[in-house]
C-alpha positions in Angstrom: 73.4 111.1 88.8 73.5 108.4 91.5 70.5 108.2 94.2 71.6 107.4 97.6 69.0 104.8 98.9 70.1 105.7 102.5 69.7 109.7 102.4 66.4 110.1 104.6 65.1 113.4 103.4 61.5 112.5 104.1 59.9 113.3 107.8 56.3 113.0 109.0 54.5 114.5 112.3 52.7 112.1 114.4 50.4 112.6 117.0 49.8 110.8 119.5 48.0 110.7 122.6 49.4 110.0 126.3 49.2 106.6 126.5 50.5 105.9 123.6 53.5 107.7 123.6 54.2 106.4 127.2 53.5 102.9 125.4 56.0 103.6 122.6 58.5 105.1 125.2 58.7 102.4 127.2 59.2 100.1 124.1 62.0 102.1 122.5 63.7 101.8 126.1 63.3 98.5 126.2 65.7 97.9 123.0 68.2 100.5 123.3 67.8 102.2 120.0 66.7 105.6 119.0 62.9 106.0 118.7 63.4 106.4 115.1 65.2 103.3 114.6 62.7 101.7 116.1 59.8 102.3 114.3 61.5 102.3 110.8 61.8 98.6 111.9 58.4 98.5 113.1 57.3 99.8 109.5 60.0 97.2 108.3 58.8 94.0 109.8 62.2 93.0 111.0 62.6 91.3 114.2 63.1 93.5 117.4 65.9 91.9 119.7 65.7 93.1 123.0 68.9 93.3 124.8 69.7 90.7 127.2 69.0 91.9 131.2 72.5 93.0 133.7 71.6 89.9 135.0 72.2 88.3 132.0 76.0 89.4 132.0 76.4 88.8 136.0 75.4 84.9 135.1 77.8 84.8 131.8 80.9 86.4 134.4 79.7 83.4 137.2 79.8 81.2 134.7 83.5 81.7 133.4 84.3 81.8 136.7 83.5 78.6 137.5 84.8 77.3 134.2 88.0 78.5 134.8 88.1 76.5 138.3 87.0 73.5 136.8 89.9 73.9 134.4 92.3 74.3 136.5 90.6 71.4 138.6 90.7 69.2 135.7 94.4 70.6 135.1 95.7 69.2 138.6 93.8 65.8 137.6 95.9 65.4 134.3 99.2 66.3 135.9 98.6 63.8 138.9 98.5 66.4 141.3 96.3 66.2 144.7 93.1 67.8 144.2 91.3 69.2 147.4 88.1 67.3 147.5 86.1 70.2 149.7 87.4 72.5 146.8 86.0 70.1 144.1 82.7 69.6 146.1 82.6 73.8 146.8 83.0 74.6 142.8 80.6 72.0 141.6 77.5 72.5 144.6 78.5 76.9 143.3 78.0 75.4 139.5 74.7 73.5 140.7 73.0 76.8 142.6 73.9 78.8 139.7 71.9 76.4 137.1 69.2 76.2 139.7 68.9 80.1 139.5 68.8 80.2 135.7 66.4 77.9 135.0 64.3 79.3 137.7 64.6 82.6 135.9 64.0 81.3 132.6 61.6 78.9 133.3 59.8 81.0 136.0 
């Protein structure tokens, strides 16, 4: 007879009180798992990774953009073709507002 270690055939009732059921609400939104999940890792110790902002994933996509014009940028340099200097100027001073944002936000 084999035991299955991952068979959860043991629940428990909590109570709890308004606040503190907004409290845990609002915490289990925060990390996108079920509210069970989330306290079996409370009872666990783990580490709860909250998921990264929209935001987040709007500076990533900027960020590749920009990338891929200073690749095709550095592209035209290596094949000796005439690079538009208001273009260079344009991608780099877009690259340089886009750190400034980020560190502002991570920073504060």
């Amino acid at each position: 007879m084999t035991i299955d270690r991952h068979r959860r055939n043991h629940e428990i009732k909590v109570r709890f009180n308004d606040n503190e059921f907004e409290e845990l609400n609002k915490k289990v939104s925060q990390t996108k798992m079920s509210r069970e999940k989330f306290i079996r890792h409370c009872i666990k110790k783990t580490e709860i990774k909250m998921p990264p902002s929209i935001d987040f994933y709007k500076w990533i996509n900027e960020c590749n953009a920009i990338g891929n014009n200073l690749n095709q940028i550095a592209k035209q340099l290596n094949m000796h073709f005439e690079v538009d200097k208001n273009e260079c100027l344009a991608v780099l001073n877009n690259l340089n507002n886009l750190i400034q944002i980020m560190e502002n936000e991570i920073r504060g």
